[in-house]
C-alpha positions in Angstrom: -86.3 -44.0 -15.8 -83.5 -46.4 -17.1 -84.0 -49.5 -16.2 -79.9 -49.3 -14.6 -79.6 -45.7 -13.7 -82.7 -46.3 -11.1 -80.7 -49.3 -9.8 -77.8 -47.0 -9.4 -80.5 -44.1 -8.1 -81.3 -46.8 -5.2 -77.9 -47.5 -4.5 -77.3 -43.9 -3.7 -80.3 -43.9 -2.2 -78.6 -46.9 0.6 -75.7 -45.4 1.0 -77.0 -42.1 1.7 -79.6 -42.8 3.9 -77.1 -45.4 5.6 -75.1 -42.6 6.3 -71.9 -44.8 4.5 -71.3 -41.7 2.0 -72.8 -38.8 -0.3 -75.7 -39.2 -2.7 -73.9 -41.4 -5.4 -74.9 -44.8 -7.1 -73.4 -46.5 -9.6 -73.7 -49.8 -11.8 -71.6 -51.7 -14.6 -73.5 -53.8 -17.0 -72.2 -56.1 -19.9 -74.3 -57.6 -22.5 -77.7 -55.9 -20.5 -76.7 -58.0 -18.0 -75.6 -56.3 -13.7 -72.0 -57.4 -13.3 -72.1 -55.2 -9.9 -73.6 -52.6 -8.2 -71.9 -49.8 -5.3 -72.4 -46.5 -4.0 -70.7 -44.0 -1.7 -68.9 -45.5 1.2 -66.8 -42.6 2.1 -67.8 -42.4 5.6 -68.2 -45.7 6.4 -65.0 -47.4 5.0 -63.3 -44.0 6.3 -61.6 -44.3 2.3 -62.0 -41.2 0.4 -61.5 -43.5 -2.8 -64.5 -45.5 -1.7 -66.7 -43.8 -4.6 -69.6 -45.4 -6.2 -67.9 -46.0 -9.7 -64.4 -47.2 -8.0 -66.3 -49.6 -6.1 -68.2 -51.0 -8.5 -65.2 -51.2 -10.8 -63.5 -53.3 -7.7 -66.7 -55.7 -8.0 -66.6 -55.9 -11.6 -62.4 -56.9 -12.0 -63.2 -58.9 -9.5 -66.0 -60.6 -10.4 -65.3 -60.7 -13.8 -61.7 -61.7 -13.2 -60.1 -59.5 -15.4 -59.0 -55.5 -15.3 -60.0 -54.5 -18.8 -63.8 -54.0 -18.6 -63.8 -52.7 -22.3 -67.0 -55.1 -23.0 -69.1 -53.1 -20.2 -70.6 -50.2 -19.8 -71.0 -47.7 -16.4 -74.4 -46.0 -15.0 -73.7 -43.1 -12.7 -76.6 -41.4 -10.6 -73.7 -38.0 -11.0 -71.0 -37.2 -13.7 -67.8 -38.9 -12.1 -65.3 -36.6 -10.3 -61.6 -36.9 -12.2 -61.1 -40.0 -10.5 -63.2 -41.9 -10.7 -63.6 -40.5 -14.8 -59.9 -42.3 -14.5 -60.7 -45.0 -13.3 -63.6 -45.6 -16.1 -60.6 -44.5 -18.7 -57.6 -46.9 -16.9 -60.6 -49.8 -16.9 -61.3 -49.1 -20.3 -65.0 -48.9 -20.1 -66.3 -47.5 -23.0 -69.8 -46.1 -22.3 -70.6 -43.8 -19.2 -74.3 -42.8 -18.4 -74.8 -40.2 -15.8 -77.9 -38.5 -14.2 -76.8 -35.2 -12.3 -74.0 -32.8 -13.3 -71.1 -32.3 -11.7 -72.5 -28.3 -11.1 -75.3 -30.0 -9.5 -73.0 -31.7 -7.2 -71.4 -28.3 -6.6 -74.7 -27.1 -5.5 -74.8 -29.9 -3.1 -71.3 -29.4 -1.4 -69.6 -31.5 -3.2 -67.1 -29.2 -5.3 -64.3 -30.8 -7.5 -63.6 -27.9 -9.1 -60.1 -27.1 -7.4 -59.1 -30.7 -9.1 -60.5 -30.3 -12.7 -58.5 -26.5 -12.3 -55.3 -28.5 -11.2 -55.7 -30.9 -14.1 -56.2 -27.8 -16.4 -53.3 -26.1 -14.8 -54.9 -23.3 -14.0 -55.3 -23.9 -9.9 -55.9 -20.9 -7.5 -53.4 -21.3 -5.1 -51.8 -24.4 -3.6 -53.6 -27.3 -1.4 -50.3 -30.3 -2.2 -46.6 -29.1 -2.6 -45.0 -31.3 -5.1 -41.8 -32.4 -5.9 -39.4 -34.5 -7.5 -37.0 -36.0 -5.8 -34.6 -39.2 -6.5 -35.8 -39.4 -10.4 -32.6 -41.3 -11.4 -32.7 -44.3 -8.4 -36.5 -44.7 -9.8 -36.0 -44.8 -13.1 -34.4 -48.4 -12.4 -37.4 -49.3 -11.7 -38.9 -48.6 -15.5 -35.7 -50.3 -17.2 -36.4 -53.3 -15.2 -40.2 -53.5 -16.2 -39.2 -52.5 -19.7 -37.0 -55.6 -20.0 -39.2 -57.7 -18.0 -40.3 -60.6 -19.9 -43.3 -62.0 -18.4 -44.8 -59.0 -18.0 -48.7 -58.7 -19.0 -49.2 -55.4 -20.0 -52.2 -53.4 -19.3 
């Protein structure tokens, strides 16, 4: 087994059995070296954002004290659900590794398929009502950024 991936397999393995979320372990490494380590903590942090790869993308930034973690790379025990997938795109990471399939996951109850059809646009039936409301009072909020200054653009 990769020498990461079964550090991110034992991750899921203590979150699991420590009943602080699902069965899912993560790592980010740069230069072969373990920035951090997370796994689930759905249940305990009561956060349904509290994913293994969002978490250990927190640790990174944080550790590494920037939000571009283009010089790293992420080891999933499962393919990432769209957002956490996001998350790797929006922190720039530029290789995944990932042990079980999101079908696998499926099989285990943990279905994002509703959300991959909604990103596809092809969604069976509604779970969020959207709308747009007050687009022109918020757009004043993109003309000031666009003409801020001292901005740092990510």
């Amino acid at each position: 087994m990769n020498k990461f991936m079964k550090i991110a397999f034992k991750e899921a393995i203590k979150g699991m059995r420590g009943n602080e979320g699902g069965p899912f372990g993560a790592v980010i490494v740069k230069d072969k070296k373990i920035i951090s380590k997370a796994h689930n903590k759905v249940i305990q942090a009561n956060d349904p954002t509290a994913h293994a790869e969002i978490t250990a993308i927190r640790k990174a930034c944080k550790k590494l004290k920037k939000f571009d973690l283009s010089d790293c790379e992420i080891y999933s025990s499962c393919e990432p659900c769209p957002m956490c997938l996001s998350a790797i795109y929006w922190a720039r990471i530029k290789k995944l590794y990932f042990g079980c399939t999101r079908k696998d996951a499926a099989k285990i109850d943990f279905d994002d398929e509703l959300i991959y059809d909604a990103i596809k646009g092809i969604k069976k039936g509604k779970q969020i009502e959207i709308s747009e409301i007050d687009r022109l009072e918020c757009l004043k909020l993109f003309d000031e950024w666009k003409n801020k200054k001292n901005k740092t653009q990510y």
